[in-house]
C-alpha positions as protocol buffer text, in pm:
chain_id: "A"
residue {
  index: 1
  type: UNK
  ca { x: 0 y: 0 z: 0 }
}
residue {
  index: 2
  type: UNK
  ca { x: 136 y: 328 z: -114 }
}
residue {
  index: 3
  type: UNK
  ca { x: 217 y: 609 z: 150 }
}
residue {
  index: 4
  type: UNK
  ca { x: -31 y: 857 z: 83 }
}
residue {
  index: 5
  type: UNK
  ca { x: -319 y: 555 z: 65 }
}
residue {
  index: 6
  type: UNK
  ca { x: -225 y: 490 z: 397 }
}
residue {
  index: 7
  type: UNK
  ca { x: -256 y: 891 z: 543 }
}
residue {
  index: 8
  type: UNK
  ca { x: -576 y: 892 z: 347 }
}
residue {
  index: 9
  type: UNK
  ca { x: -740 y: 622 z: 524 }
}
residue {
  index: 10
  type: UNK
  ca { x: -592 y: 683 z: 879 }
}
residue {
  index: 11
  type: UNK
  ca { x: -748 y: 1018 z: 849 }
}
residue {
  index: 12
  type: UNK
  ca { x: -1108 y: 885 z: 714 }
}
residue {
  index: 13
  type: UNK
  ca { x: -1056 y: 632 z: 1045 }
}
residue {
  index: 14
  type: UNK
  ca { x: -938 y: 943 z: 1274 }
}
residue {
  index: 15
  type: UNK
  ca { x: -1277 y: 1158 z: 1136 }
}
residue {
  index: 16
  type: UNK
  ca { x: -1477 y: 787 z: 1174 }
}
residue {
  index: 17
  type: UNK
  ca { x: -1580 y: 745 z: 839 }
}
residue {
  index: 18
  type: UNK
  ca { x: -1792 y: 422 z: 786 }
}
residue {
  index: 19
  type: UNK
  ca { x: -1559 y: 165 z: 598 }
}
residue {
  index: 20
  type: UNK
  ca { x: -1774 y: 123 z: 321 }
}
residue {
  index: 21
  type: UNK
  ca { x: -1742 y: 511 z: 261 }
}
residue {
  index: 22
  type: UNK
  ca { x: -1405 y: 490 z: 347 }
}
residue {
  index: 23
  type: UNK
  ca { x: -1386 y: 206 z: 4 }
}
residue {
  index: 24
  type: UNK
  ca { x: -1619 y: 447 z: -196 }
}
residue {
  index: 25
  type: UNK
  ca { x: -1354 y: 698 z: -112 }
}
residue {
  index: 26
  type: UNK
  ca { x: -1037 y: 512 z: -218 }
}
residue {
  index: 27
  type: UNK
  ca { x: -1242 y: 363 z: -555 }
}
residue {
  index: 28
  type: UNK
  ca { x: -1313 y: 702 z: -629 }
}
residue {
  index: 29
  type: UNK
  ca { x: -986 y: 806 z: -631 }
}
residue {
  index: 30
  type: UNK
  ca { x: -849 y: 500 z: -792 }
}
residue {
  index: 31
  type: UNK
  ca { x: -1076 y: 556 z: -1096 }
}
residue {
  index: 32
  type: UNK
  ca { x: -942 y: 920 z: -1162 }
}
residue {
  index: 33
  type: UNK
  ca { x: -589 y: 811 z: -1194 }
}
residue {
  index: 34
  type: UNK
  ca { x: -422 y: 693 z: -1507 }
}
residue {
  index: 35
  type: UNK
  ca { x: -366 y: 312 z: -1541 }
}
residue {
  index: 36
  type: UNK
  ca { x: -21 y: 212 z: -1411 }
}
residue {
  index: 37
  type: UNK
  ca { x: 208 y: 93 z: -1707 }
}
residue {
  index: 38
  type: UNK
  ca { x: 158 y: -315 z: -1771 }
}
residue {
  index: 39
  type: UNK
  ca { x: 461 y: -543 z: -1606 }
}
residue {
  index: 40
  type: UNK
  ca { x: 494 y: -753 z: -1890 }
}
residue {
  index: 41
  type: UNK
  ca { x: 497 y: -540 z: -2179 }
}
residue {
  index: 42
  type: UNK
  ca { x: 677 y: -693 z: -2490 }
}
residue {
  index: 43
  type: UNK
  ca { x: 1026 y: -516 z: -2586 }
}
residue {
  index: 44
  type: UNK
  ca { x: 1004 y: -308 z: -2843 }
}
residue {
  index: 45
  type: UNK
  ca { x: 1112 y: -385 z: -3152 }
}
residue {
  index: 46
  type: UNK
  ca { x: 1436 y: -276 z: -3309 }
}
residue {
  index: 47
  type: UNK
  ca { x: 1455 y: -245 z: -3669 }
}
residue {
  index: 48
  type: UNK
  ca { x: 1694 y: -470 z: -3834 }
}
residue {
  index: 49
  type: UNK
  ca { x: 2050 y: -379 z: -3917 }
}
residue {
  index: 50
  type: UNK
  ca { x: 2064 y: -199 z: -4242 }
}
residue {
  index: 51
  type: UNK
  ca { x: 2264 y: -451 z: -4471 }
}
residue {
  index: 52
  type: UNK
  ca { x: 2545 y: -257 z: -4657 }
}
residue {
  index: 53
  type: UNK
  ca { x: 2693 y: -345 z: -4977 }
}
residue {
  index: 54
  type: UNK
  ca { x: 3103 y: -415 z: -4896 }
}
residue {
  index: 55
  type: UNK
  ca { x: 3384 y: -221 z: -5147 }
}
residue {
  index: 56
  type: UNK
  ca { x: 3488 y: -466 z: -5365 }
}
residue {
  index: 57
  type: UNK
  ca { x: 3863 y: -372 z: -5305 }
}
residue {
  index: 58
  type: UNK
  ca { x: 3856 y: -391 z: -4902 }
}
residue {
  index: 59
  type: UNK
  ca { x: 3501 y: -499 z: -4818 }
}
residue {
  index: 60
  type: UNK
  ca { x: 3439 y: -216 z: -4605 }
}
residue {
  index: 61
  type: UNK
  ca { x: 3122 y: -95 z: -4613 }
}
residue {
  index: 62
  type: UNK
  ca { x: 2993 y: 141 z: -4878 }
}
residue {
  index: 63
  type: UNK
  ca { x: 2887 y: 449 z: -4683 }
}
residue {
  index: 64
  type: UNK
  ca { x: 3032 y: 864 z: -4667 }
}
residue {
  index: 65
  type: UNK
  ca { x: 2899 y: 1085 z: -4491 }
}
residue {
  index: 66
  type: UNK
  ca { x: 2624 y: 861 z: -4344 }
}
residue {
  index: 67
  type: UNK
  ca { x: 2502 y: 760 z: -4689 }
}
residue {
  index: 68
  type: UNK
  ca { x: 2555 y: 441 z: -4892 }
}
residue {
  index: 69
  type: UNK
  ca { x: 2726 y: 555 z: -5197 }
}
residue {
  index: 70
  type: UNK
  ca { x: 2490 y: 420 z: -5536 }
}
residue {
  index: 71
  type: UNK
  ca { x: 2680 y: 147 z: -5724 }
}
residue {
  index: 72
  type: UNK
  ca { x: 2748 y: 351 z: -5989 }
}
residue {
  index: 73
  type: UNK
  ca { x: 2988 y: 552 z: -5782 }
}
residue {
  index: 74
  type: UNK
  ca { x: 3158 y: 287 z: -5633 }
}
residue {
  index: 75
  type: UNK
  ca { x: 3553 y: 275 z: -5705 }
}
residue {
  index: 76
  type: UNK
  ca { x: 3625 y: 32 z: -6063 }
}
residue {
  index: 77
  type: UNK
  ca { x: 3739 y: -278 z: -5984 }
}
residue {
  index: 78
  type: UNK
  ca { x: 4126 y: -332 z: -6000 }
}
């Protein structure tokens, strides 16, 4: 039970609310708050690794400046 559930109902107890007003109370309450997150969400997905085409002279990847070069700018074949 969460800290301020607990001062909320020793208080209705100290100002001897009924307990089924003291319920009606806390359901209130519970229904004006925002679902808590679910426990068993799925991980999310991560997308899957962008393939690069290799150089054919060192079979780095073809990329510059963040880019994959076109193949028509790749370096002629030796």
């Amino acid at each position: 039970m969460t800290i301020l559930r607990e001062r909320m109902l020793a208080d209705m107890q100290l100002r001897g609310l009924a307990p089924k007003t003291q319920e009606a109370y806390l359901r209130a309450i519970r229904q004006q708050l925002p679902a808590p997150p679910p426990t068993n969400a799925p991980e999310p997905k991560t997308p899957a690794p962008l393939w690069l085409p290799p150089c054919p002279r060192c079979g780095q990847p073809m990329v510059k400046g963040g880019r994959i070069w076109p193949r028509s700018r790749w370096p002629p074949l030796p």
